[in-house]
C-alpha positions as CSV (number, residue, x, y, z in Angstrom):
1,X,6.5,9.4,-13.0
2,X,2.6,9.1,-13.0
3,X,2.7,9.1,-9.4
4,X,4.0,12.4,-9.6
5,X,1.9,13.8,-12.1
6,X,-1.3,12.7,-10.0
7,X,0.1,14.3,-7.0
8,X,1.2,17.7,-8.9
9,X,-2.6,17.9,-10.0
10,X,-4.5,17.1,-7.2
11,X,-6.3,19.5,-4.7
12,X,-5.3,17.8,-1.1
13,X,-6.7,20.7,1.2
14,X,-9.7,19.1,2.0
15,X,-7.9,15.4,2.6
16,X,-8.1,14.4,6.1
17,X,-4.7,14.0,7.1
18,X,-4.7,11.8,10.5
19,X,-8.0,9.7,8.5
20,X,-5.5,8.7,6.1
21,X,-2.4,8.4,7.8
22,X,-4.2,6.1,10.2
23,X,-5.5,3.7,7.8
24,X,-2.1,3.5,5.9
25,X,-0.7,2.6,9.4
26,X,-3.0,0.2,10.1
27,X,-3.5,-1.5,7.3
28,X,0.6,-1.9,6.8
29,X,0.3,-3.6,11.0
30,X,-2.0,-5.9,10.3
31,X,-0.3,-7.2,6.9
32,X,2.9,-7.4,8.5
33,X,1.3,-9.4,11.8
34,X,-0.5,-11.0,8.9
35,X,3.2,-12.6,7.5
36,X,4.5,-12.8,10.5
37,X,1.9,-14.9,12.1
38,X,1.9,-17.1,8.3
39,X,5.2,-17.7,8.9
40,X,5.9,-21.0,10.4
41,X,3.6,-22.6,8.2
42,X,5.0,-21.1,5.4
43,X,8.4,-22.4,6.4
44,X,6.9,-25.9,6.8
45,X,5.7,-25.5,3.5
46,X,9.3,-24.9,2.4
47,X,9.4,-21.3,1.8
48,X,12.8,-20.4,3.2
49,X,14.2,-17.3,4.7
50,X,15.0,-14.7,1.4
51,X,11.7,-16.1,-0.1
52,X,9.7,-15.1,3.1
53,X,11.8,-12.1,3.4
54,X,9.8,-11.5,-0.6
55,X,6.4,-11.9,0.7
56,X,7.2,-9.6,3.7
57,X,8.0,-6.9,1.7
58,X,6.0,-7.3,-1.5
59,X,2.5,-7.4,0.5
60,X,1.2,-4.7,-0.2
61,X,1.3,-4.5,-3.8
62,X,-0.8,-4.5,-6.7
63,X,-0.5,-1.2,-6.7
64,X,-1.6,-0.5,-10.8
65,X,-5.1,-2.1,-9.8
66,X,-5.3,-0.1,-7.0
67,X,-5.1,2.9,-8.7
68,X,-7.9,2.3,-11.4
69,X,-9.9,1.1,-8.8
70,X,-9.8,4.3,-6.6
71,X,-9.9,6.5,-9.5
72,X,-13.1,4.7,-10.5
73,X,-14.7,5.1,-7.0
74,X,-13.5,8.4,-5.5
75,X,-12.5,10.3,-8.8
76,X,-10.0,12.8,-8.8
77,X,-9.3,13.0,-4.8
78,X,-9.5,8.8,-4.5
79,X,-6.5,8.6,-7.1
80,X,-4.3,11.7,-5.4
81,X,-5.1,9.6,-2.2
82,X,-4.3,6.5,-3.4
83,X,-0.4,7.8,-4.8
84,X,0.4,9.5,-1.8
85,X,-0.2,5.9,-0.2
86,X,1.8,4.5,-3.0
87,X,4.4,7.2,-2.6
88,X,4.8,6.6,1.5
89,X,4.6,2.7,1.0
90,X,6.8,1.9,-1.7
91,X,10.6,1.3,-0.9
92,X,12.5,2.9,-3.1
């Protein structure tokens, strides 16, 4: 619910669009090479195949912290930014 209250709020005309699209694309490649390339060691290290299957899909959490820290640094628009990020990565 406080995702969508931030969003209902926010001004996003002057949000560059394919800026943050592009980083949310990115940045979700590279943690999911990131597990991927983590997980023969990981499996070595006895972490089976639903527990992996966790760390795949929980990587890009800590999503409260995230939130305080962008509405600390880039006020208003940093926190809009940050749950439409939110919004597009979680799995509902």
């Amino acid at each position: 619910m406080l995702l969508v209250q931030t969003l209902v709020k926010a001004d996003l005309s002057q949000v560059p669009i394919a800026g943050v699209g592009g980083a949310l694309l990115l940045s979700a490649l590279v943690m999911s090479l990131l597990c991927l390339a983590l997980r023969t060691p990981l499996a070595r290290a006895g972490v089976d195949g639903p527990a992996f299957t966790s760390i795949f899909q929980g990587a890009p959490a800590g999503r409260p912290m995230s939130r305080c820290r962008c509405r600390a640094i880039f006020t208003q628009v940093g926190l809009a930014l940050a749950s439409v990020a939110m919004i597009a990565i979680i799995r509902w």
